[in-house]
ZAMARGU-4260 file (C-alpha; in steps of 0.2 Angstrom, whole numbers, plus 5000, padded with zeros to 4 digits):
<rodrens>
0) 4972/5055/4956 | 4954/5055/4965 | 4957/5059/4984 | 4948/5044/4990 | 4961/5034/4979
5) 4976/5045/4986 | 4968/5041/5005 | 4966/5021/5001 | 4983/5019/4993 | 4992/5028/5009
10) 4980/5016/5020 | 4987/5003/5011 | 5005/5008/5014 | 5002/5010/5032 | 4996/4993/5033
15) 5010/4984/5028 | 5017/4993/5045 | 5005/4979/5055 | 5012/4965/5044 | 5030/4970/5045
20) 5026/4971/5067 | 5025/4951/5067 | 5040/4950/5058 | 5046/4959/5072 | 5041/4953/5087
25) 5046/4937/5078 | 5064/4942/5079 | 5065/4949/5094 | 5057/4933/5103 | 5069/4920/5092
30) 5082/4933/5097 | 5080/4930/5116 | 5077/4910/5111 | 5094/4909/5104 | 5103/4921/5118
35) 5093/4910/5131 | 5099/4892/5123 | 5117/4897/5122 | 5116/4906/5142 | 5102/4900/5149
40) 5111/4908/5167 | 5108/4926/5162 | 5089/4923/5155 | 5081/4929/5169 | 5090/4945/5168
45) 5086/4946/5149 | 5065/4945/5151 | 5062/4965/5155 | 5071/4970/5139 | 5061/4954/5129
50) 5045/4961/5135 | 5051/4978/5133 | 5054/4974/5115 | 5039/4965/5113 | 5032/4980/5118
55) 5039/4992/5106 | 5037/4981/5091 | 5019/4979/5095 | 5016/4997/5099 | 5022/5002/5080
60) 5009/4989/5075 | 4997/4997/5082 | 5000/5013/5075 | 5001/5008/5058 | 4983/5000/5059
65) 4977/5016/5067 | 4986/5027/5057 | 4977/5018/5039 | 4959/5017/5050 | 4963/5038/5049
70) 4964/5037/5031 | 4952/5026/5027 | 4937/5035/5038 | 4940/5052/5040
</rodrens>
């Protein structure tokens, strides 16, 4: 195998990393949804960690994209 075809197929696979970071933060936000619905008292207390998760799904996002814009140009 070329090593421009080894860089773009392990680009490739660190994509998928951005798509499967909107599954998350999906599930994290449905998460606090369905805890807010059936408490909606302790709801307020709950939004630091949402955001805190929000945060961290997102930030593994981002790392993926950078991680294939690596590969891909340098």
């Amino acid at each position: 195998m070329e090593a421009d075809a080894a860089k773009l197929l392990g680009a490739g696979f660190a994509a998928i990393g951005c798509g499967l970071a909107s599954i998350g933060v999906g599930n994290v936000f449905a998460k606090f949804l369905e805890g807010a619905l059936r408490n909606p008292g302790a709801a307020d207390a709950q939004q630091g960690r949402l955001f805190i998760g929000f945060a961290g799904a997102e930030l593994l996002g981002l790392l993926s994209f950078v991680i294939a814009a690596l590969l891909i140009f340098a």
